[in-house]
Structures are given as structure tokens and as C-alpha cells.
N, C-alpha and C positions, 0 to 999 in steps of 0.2 A: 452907332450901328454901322454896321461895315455895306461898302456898293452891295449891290442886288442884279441877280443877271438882269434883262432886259424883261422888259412885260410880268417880272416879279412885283408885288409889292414893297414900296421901301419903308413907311410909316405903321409903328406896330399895330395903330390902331386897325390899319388896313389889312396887315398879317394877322392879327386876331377875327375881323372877320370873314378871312379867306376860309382858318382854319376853323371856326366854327360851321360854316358851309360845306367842307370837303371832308373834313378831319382828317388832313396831315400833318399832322403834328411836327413833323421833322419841320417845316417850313416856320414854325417858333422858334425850338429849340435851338436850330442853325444860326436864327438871329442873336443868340445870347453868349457868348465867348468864355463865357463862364462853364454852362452846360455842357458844350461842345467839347470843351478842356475834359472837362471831368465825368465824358459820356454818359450824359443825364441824358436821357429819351421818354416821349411820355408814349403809354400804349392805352389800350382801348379796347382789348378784343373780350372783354366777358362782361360788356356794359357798363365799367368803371373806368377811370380814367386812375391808372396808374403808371407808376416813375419806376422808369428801372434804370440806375448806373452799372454799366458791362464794366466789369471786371477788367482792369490793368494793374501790372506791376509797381507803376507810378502811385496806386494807391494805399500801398501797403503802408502801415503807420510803423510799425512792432515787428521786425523784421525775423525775429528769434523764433515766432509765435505760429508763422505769421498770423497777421490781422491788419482789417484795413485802420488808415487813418482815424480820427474822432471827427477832424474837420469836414472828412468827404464826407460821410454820415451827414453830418450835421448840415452841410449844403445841400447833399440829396432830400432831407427833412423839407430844410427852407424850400427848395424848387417843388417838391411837391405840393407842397399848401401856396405857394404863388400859380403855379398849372391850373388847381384845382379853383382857384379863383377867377384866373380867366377864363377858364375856358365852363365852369358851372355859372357865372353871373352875366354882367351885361359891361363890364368894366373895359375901357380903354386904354388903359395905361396899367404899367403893371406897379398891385399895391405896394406901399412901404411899411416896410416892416418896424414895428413898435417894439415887439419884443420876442423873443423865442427862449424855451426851456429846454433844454437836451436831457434825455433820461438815457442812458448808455448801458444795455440788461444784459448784451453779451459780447463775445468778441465776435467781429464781422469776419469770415474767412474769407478766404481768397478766392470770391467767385461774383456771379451777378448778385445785386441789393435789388431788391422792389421795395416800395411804400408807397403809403395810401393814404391820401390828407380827409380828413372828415370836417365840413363845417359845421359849429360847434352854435353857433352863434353869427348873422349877418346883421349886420343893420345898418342906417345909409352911410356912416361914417368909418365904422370900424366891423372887423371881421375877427371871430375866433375861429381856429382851426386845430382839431389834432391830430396827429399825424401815427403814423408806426412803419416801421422798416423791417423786414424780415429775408431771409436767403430764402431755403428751401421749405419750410413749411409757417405757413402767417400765421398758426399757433403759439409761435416761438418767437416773438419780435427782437430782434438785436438794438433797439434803440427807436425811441419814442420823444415823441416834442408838443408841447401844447405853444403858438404861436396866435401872437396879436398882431394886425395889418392895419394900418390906416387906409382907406379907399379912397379915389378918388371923387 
């Protein structure tokens, strides 16, 4: 984890329960180098907690097409169902992943992703989650993931 201004929190478990208390989520996602690369954000304004990755050129997999990446996709999946586990349970640490499935239904164009992880299954040790990704209508999913987590 990288410094933290002053009077921030620096331990996630401590960032996890700021942002459960305030719901700013940017003060997670900032902590994660990965997200931050690949403009993952989580949002929250219609009572679910979803991921939206903003749109950059760096994303583009298929340049001809265009279309994004499969990787980004496929991170924006993962970060979703890890979001939706912190910030829906009681967990300290963020869980490890067992396994993820990628199901790739369309091509992503070149704009904002949203997706929505659904707990499928918790129980104390392991978590199922499935996920869908969608642009502009979540009838239409461009790519879906059923993922397993190990909890802490």
C-alpha cells in the first residue's frame, strides 16, 4: 500500500471501515494500484453498489473494431465481486480468489463498463459470486463471470 496523507487511514482494514461508515468509496479504490490504473470506481447511487471502469484509449484490446481489452473486462468482473464483498460482509482483508470464469457475450465498445457482482453463495470460508458487465443497457451484458473467493 502506498503512504496516505496525514489523518488518513493506512491499514485496509481501517479503510474498509471508514468506507463502510461514510461511503467513499474512492478512499478504497485509491488504495488499490491496480483499480486506479484501470479506472475501476465503485458507485452506489440506486442502492447497489456497482463498478464502473471510465473509458480510456489504453483500454482498447482490438483496435480495428474497436473494442475493449478481454483482460480489462475480466479485472473489472474480479474487482467487482471483491467490492461487493467488502463492502456487503464483515471482512477485513480482501478475499482470495479460488477461481473465476469469464463468459465474453459481446464486444465492449469504447466507452464506460458497469457491472454488478451478486452473492451467489457465502459461508464462513468461501464465497460464490456472479457477476455481469454491461455498457449502456444491463439487458445486454458484454461479459459475465461466476467467481469463487476464499475469506478470511
Amino acid at each position: 500500500m502506498e503512504s496516505t496523507p496525514p489523518g488518513q487511514p493506512t491499514r485496509i482494514a481501517d479503510i474498509l471501515r471508514q468506507v463502510r461508515q461514510t461511503g467513499e468509496y474512492r478512499l478504497l479504490t485509491d488504495v488499490i494500484p491496480y483499480t486506479r490504473f484501470l479506472g475501476i470506481g465503485v458507485e452506489n447511487t440506486t442502492g447497489e453498489v456497482l463498478c464502473r471502469m471510465r473509458f480510456a484509449p489504453m483500454l482498447i484490446g482490438n483496435s480495428s473494431l474497436p473494442a475493449l481489452h478481454g483482460g480489462t473486462l475480466g479485472a473489472l468482473l474480479e474487482s467487482a465481486a471483491i467490492f461487493e464483498l467488502l463492502l456487503r460482509t464483515q471482512e477485513e482483508r480482501v478475499p482470495k480468489i479460488i477461481s473465476i470464469t469469464v463468459d465474453f457475450l459481446r464486444s465492449g465498445r469504447p466507452q464506460d463498463t458497469l457491472a454488478k457482482a451478486t452473492i451467489t453463495r457465502l459461508g464462513r470460508r468461501v464465497a460464490n459470486l456472479q457477476v455481469q458487465a454491461w455498457q449502456e443497457d444491463r439487458s445486454k451484458p458484454i461479459a459475465s463471470a461466476n467467481a469463487l473467493f476464499l475469506l478470511s
